[in-house]
C-alpha positions in Angstrom: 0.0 0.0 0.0 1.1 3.4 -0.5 2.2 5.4 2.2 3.2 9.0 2.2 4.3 11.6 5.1 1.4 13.9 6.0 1.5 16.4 3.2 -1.1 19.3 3.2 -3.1 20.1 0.1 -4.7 23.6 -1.3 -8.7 23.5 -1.4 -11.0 26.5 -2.9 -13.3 26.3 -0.6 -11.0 26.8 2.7 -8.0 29.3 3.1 -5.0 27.8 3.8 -4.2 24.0 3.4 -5.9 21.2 4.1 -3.9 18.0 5.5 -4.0 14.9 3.5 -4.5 11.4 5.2 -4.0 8.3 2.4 -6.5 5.4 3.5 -5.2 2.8 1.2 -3.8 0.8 4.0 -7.5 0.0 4.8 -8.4 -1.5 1.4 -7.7 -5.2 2.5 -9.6 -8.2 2.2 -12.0 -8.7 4.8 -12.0 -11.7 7.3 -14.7 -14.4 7.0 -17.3 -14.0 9.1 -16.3 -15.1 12.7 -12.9 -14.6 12.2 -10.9 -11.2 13.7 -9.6 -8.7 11.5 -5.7 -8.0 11.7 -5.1 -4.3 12.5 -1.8 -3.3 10.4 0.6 -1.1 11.8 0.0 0.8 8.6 -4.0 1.3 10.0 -2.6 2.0 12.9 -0.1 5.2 11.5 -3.3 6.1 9.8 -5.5 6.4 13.1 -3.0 8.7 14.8 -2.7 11.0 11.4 -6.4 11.0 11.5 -6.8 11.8 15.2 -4.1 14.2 15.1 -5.7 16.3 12.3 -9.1 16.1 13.4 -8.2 17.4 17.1 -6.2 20.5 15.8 -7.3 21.2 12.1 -10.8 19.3 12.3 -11.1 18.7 8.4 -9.1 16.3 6.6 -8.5 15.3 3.0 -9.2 11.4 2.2 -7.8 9.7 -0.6 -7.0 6.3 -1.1 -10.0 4.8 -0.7 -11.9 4.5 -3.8 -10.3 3.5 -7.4 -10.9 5.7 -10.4 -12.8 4.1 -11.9 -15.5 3.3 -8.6 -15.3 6.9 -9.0 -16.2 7.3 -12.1 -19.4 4.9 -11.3 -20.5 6.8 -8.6 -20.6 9.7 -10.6 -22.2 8.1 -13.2 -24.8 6.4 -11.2 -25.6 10.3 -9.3 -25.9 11.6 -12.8 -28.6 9.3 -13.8 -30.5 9.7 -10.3 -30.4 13.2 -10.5 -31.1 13.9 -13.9 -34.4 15.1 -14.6 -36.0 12.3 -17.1 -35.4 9.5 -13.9 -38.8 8.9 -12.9 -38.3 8.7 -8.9 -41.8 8.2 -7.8 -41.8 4.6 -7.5 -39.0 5.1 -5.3 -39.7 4.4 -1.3 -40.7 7.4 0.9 -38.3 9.2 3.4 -39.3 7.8 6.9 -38.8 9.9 9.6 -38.7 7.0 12.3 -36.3 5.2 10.7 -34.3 8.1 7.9 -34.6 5.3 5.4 -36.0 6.6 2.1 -36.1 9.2 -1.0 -37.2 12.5 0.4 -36.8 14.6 -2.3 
């Protein structure tokens, strides 16, 4: 997995930079069911970047997780839902008691 020091990285939206955090070291096959998951001391570096960033800058930039190309389907799949010609009102109702739901 790729590792990199804590870097900071510019954003519009805020002044100044924003810390980067990679969270590669996550992407790992998961256990079978029953069966503990092994904590990395990869994971582990990441946790203390994480909690370090969030107690003194309290926003953090997260890469790593996601490919390109689940990405690129993600935005995809947004697109369509969003788009105006997606007929949504077959789709379930918002529920307040349980926030499950389409509410829009």
């Amino acid at each position: 997995a790729e590792t990199r020091p804590l870097t900071k990285k510019s954003c519009l939206a805020m002044e100044g930079p924003v810390p980067e955090v990679n969270f590669s070291p996550f992407c790992v096959e998961l256990p079978l069911p029953g069966q503990p998951m092994k904590v990395t001391e990869e994971q582990l570096e990441v946790g203390k970047q994480l909690h370090e960033i969030l107690t003194t800058h309290g926003f953090v930039y997260a890469f790593g997780l996601l490919s390109p190309q689940e990405i690129a389907e993600v935005f995809s799949g947004s697109r369509t839902f969003f788009s105006p010609a997606t007929d949504r009102s077959t789709l379930p109702r918002l529920t307040p008691q349980t926030n499950v739901g389409y509410g829009g």
